[in-house]
FIFIZA-357281 format. One line per field, with one value per residue: residue number from 1; residue in three letters; y, x, z of N, C-alpha, C, CB in turn. Coordinates in Angstrom, 1 decimal, m for minus. Glycine has a CB too. Example, Ala and Ser with C-alpha at 12.3 -4.5 7.8 and 13.67 -1.06 7.14 Angstrom:
2
nr <- 1_2 .
rest <- ALA_SER .
ny <- m5.7_m2.2 .
nx <- 13.2_12.8 .
nz <- 7.8_7.1 .
cay <- m4.5_m1.1 .
cax <- 12.3_13.7 .
caz <- 7.8_7.1 .
cy <- m3.3_0.0 .
cx <- 13.2_12.9 .
cz <- 7.8_7.9 .
cby <- m4.5_m0.6 .
cbx <- 11.3_14.1 .
cbz <- 9.0_5.7 .
//
This chain:
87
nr <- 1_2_3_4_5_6_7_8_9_10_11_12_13_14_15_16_17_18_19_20_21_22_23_24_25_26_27_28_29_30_31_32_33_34_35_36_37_38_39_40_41_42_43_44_45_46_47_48_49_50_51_52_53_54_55_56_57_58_59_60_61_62_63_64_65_66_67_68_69_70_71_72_73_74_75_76_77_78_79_80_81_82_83_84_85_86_87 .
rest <- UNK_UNK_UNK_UNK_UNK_UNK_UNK_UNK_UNK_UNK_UNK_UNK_UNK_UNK_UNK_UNK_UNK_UNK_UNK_UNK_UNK_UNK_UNK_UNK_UNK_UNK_UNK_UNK_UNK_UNK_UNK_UNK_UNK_UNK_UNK_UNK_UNK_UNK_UNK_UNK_UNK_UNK_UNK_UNK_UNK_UNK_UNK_UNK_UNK_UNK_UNK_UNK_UNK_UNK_UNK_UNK_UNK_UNK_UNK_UNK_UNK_UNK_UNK_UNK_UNK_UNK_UNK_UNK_UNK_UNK_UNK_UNK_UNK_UNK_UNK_UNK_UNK_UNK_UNK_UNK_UNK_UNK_UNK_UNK_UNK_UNK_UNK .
ny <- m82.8_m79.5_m77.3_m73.9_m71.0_m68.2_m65.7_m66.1_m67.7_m65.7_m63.9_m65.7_m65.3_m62.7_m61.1_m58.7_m58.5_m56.6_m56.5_m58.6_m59.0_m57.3_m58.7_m60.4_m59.2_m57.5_m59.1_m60.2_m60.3_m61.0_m61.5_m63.1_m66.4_m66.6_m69.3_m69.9_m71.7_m74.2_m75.4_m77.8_m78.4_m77.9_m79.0_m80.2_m80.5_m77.6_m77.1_m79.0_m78.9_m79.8_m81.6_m82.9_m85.1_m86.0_m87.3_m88.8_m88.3_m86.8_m84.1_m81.7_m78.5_m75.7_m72.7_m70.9_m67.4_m66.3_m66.0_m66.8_m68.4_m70.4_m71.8_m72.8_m74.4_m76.5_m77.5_m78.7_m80.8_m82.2_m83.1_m84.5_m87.5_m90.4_m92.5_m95.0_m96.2_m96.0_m97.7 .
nx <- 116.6_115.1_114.7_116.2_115.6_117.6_117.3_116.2_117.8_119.7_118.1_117.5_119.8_120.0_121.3_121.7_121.1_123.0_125.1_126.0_127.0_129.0_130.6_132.4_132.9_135.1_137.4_138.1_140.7_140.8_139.8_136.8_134.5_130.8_128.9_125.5_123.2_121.5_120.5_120.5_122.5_124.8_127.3_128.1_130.2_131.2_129.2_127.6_124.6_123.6_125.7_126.2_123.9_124.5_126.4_126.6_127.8_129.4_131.5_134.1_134.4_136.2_136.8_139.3_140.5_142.9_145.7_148.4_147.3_146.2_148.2_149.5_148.1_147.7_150.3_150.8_148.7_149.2_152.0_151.7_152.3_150.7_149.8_148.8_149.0_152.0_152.8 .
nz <- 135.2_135.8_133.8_134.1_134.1_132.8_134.2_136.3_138.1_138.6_140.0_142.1_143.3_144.2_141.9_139.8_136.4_135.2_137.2_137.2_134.5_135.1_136.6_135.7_133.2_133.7_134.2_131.9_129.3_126.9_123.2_123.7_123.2_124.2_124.3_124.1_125.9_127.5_130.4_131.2_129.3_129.9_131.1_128.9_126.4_124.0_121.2_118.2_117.2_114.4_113.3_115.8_115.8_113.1_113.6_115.4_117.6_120.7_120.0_120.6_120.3_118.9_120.0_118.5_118.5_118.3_116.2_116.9_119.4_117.3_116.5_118.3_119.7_117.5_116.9_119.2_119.4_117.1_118.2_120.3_122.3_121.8_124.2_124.0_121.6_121.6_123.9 .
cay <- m81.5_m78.8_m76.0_m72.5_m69.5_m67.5_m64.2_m67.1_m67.8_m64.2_m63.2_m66.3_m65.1_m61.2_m59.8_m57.8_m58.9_m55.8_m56.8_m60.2_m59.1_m57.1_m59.4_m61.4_m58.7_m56.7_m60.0_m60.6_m59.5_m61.1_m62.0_m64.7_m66.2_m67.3_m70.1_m69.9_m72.9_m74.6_m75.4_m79.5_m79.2_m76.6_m79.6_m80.5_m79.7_m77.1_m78.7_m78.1_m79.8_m80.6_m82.3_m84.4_m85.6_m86.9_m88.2_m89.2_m88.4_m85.6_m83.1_m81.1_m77.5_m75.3_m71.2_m69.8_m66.3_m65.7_m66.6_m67.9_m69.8_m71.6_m72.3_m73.3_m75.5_m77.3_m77.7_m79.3_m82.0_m82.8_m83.7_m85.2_m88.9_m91.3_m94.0_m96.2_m96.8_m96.6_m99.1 .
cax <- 116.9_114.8_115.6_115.9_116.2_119.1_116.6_115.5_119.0_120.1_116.6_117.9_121.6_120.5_122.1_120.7_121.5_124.6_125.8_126.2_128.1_130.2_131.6_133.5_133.6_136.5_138.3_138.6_141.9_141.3_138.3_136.1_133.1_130.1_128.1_124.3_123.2_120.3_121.1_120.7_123.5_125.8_128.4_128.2_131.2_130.6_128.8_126.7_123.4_123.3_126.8_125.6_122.7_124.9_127.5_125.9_129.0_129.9_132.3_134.7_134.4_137.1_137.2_140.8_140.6_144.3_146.5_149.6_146.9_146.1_149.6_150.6_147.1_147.7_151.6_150.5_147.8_150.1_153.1_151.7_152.2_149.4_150.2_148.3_149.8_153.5_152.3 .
caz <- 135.7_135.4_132.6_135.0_133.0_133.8_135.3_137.8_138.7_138.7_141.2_143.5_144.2_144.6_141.5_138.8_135.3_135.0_138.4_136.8_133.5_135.3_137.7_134.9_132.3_134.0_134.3_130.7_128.8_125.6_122.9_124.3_122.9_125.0_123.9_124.6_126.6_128.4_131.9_131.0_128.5_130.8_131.6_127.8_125.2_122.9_120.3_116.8_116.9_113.3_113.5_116.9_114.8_112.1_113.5_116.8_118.8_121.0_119.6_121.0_119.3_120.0_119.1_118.2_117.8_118.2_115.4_118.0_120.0_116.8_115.7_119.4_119.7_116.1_117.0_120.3_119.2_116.0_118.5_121.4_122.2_122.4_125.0_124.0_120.6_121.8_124.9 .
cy <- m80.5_m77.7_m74.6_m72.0_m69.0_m66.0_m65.3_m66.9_m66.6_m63.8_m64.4_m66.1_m63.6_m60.8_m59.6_m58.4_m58.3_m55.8_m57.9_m59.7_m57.9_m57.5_m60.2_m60.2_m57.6_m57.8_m60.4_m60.0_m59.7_m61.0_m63.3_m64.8_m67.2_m67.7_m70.2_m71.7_m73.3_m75.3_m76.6_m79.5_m78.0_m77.8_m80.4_m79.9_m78.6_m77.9_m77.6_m79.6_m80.7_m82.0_m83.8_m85.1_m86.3_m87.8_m89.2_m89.7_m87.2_m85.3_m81.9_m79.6_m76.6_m74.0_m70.9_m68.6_m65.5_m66.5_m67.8_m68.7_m71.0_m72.5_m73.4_m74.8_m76.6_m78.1_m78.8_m80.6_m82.8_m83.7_m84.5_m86.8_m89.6_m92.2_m95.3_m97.1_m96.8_m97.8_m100.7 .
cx <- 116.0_115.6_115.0_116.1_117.4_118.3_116.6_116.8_119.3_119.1_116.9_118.5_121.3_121.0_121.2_121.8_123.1_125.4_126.6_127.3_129.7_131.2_132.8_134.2_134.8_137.6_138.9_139.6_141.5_139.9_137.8_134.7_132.1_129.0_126.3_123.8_122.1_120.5_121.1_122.1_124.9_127.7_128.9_129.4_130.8_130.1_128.0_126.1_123.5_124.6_126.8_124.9_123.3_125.7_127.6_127.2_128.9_131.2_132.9_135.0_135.5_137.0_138.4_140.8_141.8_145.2_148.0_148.8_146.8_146.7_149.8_149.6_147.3_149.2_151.1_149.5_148.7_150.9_152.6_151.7_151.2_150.3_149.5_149.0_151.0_153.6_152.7 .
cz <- 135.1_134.9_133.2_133.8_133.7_134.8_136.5_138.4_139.2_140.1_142.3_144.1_143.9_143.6_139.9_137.0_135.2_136.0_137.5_135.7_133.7_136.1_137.1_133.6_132.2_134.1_132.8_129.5_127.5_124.8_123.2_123.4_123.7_123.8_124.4_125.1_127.8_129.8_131.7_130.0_128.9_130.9_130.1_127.4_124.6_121.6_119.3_117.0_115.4_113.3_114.6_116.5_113.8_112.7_114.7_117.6_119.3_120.6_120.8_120.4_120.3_119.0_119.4_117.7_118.2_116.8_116.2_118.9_119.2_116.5_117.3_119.5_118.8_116.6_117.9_120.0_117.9_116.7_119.9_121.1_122.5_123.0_124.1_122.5_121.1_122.9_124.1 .
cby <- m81.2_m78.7_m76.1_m72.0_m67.8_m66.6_m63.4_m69.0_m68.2_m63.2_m63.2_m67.0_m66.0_m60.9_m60.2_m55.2_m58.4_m54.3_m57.3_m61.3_m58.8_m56.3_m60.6_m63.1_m58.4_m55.7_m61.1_m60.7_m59.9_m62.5_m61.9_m64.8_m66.2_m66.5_m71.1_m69.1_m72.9_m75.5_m74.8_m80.3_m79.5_m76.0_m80.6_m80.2_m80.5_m76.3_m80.4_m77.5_m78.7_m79.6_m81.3_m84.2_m84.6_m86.3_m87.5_m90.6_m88.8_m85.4_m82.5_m81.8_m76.7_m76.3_m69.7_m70.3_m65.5_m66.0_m65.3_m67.0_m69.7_m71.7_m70.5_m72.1_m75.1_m76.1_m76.6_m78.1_m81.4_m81.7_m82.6_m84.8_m89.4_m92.1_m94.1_m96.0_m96.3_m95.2_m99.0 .
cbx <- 118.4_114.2_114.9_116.8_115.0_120.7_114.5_115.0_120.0_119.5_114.4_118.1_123.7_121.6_124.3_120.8_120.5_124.6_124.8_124.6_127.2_130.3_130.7_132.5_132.7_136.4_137.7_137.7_143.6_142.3_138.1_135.6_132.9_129.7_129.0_123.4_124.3_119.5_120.4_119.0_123.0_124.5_128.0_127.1_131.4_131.4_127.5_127.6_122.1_123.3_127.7_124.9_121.8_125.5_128.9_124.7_130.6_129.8_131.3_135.5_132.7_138.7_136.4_141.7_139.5_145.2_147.0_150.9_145.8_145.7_151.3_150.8_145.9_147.6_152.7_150.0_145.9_151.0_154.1_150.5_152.9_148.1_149.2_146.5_149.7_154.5_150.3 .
cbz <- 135.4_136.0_130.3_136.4_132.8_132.2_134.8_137.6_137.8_137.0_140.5_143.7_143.2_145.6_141.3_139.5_134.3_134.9_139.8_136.2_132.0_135.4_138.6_134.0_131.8_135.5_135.0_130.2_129.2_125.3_121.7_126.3_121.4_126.3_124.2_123.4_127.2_127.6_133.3_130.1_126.4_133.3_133.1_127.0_124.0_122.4_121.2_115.0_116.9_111.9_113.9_118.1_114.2_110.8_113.3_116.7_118.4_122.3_118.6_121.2_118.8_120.5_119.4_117.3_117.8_119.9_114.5_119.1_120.6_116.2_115.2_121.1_119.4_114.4_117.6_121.4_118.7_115.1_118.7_122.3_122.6_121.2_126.9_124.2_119.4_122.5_125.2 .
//
């Protein structure tokens, strides 16, 4: 796959860079953070290079910047049931 830039993208679909960050940035209620990303690793996880390199697995990185998302997130992976061990 070739690696577009994002201007390219942007100058194919008509819209001007501030077109573009305001199409999503009135949609957004809370804090978000965007990950910078090369159009080959767009369908990727979040990830940390150095970490992929050691441990030669993909990673699942996850930002919590709410305190009750982390509580509810942490609650929720603690209690779920794996199948495959109760199976």
């Amino acid at each position: 796959m070739e690696d577009i830039s994002f201007l390219k993208i942007l100058n194919s679909l008509n819209l001007g860079e501030n077109t573009y960050i305001l199409s999503f940035i009135n949609k957004l209620t809370k804090l978000h953070i965007f990950l910078k990303r090369t159009l080959r690793n767009i369908k990727i996880n979040a990830f940390n290079t150095r970490v992929v390199h050691l441990w030669f697995v993909n990673t699942n990185v996850k930002f919590i910047l709410d305190p009750y998302a982390a509580a509810t997130y942490y609650t929720s992976y603690m209690t779920k049931i794996n199948n495959s061990i109760t199976s």
